[in-house]
C-alpha positions as CSV (number, residue, x, y, z in Angstrom):
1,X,-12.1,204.3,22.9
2,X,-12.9,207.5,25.2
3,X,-16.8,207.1,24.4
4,X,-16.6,203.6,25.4
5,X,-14.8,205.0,28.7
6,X,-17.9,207.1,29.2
7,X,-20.2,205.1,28.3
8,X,-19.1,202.4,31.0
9,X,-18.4,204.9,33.8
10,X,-22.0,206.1,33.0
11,X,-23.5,202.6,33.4
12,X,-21.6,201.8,36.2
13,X,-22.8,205.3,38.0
14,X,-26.7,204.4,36.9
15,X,-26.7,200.7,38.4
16,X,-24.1,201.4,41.7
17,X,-26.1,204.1,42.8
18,X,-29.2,202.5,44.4
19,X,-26.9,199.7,45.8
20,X,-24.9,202.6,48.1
21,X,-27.7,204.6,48.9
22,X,-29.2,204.8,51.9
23,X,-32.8,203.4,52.3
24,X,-34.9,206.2,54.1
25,X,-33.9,209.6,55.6
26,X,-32.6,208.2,58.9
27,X,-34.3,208.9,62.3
28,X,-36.1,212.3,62.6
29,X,-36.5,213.9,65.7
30,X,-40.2,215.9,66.2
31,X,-40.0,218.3,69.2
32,X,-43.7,218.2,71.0
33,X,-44.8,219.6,74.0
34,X,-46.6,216.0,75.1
35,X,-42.9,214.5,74.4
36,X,-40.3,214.2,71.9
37,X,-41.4,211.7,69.1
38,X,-38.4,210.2,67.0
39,X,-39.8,208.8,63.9
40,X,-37.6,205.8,62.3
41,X,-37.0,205.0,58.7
42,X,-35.4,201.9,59.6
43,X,-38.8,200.8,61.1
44,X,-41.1,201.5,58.5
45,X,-39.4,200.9,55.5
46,X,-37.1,198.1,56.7
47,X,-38.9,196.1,58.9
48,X,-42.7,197.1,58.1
49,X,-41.9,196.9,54.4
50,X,-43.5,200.4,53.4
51,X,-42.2,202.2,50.1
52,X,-40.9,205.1,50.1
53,X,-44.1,206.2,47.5
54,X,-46.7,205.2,50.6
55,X,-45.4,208.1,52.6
56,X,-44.1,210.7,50.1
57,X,-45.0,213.1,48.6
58,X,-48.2,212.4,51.0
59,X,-48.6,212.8,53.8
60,X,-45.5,213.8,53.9
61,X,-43.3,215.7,51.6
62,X,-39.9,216.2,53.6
63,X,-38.7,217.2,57.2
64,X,-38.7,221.1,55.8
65,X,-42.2,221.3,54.6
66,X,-43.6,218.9,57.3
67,X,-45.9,220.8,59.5
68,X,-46.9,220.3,63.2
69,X,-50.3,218.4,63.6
70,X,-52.2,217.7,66.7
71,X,-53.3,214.7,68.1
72,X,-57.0,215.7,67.2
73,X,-55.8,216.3,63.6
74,X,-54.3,212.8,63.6
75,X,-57.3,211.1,65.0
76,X,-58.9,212.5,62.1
77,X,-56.4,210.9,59.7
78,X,-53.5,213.5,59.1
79,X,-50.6,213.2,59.4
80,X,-49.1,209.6,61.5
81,X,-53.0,209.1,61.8
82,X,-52.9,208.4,57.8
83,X,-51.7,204.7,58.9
84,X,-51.8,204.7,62.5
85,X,-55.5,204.6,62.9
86,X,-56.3,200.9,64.8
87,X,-56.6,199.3,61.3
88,X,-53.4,199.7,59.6
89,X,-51.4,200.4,62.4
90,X,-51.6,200.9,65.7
91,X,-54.0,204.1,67.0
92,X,-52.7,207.3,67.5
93,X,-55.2,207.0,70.8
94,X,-54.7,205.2,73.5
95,X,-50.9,204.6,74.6
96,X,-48.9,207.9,74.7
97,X,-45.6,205.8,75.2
98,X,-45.6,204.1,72.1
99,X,-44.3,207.1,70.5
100,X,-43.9,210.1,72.7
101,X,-40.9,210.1,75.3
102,X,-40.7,212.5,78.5
């Protein structure tokens, strides 16, 4: 009777799990001298529809090992320029208020 126990507390741990989680790592904050950036999950994984996969490990790995890029860097595809390039999203040139805020 006590392996059955365990065995249903394990399947219920395995299939709640996802359902309680949270989808993305929230908002993250990236300090920059041309203006703060703040970089939302909720936006690109909710309402753009991206996997988590399409983002991590590459470009990006996690908010400790993410590294500052320029803007020349991401005009050259690093970084935000991976998808914002004027085809997939929108360019990394051009309007500075689309992400940056004084």
């Amino acid at each position: 009777m006590t392996k059955w126990f365990v065995g249903q507390a394990l399947l219920l741990a395995l299939t709640a799990t996802p359902t309680f989680a949270t989808i993305g790592g929230g908002d993250i904050q990236l300090a920059n001298k041309g203006g703060a950036v703040l970089f939302s999950h909720e936006v690109h994984v909710e309402s753009v529809g991206l996997k988590c996969q399409e983002c991590h490990p590459k470009p990006y790995v996690n908010t400790n090992q993410h590294k500052a890029v320029s803007m020349k860097a991401m005009q050259k595809g690093a970084s935000c320029g991976a998808c914002h390039n004027g085809a997939k999203a929108f360019s990394v040139k051009g309007d500075c208020g689309k992400c940056h805020t004084k």
